[in-house]
N, C-alpha and C positions, 0 to 999 in steps of 0.2 A: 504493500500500500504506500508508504513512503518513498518506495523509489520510484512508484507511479508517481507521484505528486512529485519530489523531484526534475522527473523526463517532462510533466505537465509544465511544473517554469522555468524550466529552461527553454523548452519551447516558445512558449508567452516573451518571454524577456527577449532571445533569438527574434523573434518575428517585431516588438516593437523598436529593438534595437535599427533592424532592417527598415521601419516606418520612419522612423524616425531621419533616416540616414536618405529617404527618398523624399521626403520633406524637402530637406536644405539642397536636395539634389532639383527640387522643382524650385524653390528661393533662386536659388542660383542662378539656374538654367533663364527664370526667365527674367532677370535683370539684364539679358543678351539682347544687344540689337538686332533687331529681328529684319529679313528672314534669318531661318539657318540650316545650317546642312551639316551632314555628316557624313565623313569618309573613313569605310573600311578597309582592311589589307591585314596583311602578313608581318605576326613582329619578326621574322627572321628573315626577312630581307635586308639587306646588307646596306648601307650610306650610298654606298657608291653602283649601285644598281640601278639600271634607267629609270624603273617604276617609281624609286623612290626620288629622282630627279624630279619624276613628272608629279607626283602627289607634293612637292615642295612648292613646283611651280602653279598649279592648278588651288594649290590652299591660300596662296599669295594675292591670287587674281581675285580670290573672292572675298577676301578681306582688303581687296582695295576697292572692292565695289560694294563695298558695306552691306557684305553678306557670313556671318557668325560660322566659326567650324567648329563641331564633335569631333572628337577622337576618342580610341580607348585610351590615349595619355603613354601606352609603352614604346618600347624601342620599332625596328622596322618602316613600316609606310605611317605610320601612327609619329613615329620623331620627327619624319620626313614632311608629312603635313603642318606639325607645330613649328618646325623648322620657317615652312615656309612664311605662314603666319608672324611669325616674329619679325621676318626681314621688309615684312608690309611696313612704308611707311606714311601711306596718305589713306588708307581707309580706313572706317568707322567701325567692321567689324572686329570679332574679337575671337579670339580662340580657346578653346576649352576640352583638358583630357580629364577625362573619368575613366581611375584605375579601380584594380578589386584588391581589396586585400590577401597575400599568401598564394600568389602564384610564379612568383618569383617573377617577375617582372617591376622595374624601379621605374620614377616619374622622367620621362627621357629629357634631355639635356636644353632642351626647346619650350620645353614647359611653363608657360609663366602662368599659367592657368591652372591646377589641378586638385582635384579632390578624388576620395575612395570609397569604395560601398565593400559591403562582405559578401555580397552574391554577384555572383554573373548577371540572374536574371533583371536585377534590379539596374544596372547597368545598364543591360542591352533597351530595357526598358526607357530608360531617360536618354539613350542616343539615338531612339526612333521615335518616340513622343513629339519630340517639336519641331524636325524635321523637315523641309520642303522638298528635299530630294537627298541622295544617296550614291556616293559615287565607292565603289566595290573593287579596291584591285586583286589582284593574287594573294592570295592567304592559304590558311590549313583547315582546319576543323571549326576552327573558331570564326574564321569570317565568313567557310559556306554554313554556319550556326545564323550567324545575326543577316546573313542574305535572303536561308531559307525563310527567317520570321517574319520580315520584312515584306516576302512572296505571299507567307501565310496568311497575314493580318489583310493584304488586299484583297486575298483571294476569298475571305470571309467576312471581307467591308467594314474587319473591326477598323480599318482606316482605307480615306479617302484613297485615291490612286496621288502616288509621289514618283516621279520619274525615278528610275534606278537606271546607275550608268558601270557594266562592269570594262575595266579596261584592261585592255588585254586580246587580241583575238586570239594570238596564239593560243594563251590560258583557257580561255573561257569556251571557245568554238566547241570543243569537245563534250561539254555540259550542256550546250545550245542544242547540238545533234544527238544528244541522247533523249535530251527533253519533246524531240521533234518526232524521233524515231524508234521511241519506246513511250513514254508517257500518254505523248496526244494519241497516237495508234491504239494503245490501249484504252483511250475514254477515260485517265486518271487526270489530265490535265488540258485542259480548256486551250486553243489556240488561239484563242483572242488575249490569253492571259500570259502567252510569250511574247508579244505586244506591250508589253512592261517594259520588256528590257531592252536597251541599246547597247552593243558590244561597240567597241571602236579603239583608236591607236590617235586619233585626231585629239590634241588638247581644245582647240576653236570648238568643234561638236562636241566636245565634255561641258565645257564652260556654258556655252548656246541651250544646251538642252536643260539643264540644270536653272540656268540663271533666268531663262526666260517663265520656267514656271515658276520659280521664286514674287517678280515680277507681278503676274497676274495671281497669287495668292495673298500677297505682302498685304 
């Protein structure tokens, strides 16, 4: 009996700890000049990687057009984005990583912005929430995580439609054609609903597709 009540508040405590910690994460988030976006990737992508040239360059251009950027805050396209962000220096937006606590990943070097949550989902949660679009580079487990949710949520209208941009054709082509050549064929996944997504290599169509629907949501 007592170790149930025990595992009962630790429970309790755990989950308001978590409220609590997505509170300041909504304070926060929405003192951002708005619109905002957020960009996924790979933390083990290397500095010196094109991707991560491009996620410098593209996070740059949207804080000089006074448009806010997510990150998960870690090393890879996530430093690479803050990176770029930092080196803005006529726009209004602002930049912003949300790490987790104990996954071994530190607040990367670029970071003038950052806070932590104890769960993944409460994270993934607040870099898709306020969102106007989503630009998706190369990652592992964790960015096809916060990609597929992303899919998820429009594909059950818990949210409006937000442009998602994965870049990369090399990377992504092969996820495209599986999704064409297996899913829709099978009746699991709607062909108007890979109509979502724009694959590309072009920074001008990242920025364009992204910024324009910012634009008419703003």
């Amino acid at each position: 009996m007592i170790s149930r009540l025990r595992q009962g508040f630790g429970t309790f405590f755990s989950l308001l700890k978590v409220m609590t910690q997505l509170l300041y994460g909504i304070w926060y988030i929405s003192r951002l000049p708005r619109p905002i976006i957020t960009i996924f990737g790979g933390s083990r992508i290397k500095s010196d990687d094109y991707y991560a040239f491009q996620a410098m360059q593209l996070s740059q251009r949207f804080i000089d057009h006074n448009v806010s950027v997510l990150t998960g805050g870690g090393p890879g396209i996530m430093e690479a984005a803050s990176c770029g962000a930092l080196y803005s220096k006529k726009g209004k937006g602002k930049s912003v990583g949300i790490g987790v606590h104990n996954i071994h990943e530190h607040p990367n070097k670029c970071s003038s912005a950052y806070f932590e949550l104890d769960q993944f989902f409460a994270r993934k949660w607040l870099l898709i929430r306020y969102s106007f679009g989503f630009i998706v580079f190369p990652g592992g487990f964790g960015t096809l995580d916060e990609l597929f949710e992303v899919l998820t949520l429009m594909q059950t209208s818990v949210v409006g439609f937000v442009p998602i941009v994965l870049v990369g054709k090399e990377y992504w082509q092969p996820f495209v054609d599986w999704v064409e050549n297996e899913s829709i064929k099978h009746g699991l996944i709607r062909k108007k609903e890979l109509e979502w997504i724009v694959i590309t290599d072009d920074l001008d169509i990242i920025f364009d597709t992204i910024h324009r629907h910012c634009k008419e949501k703003k």
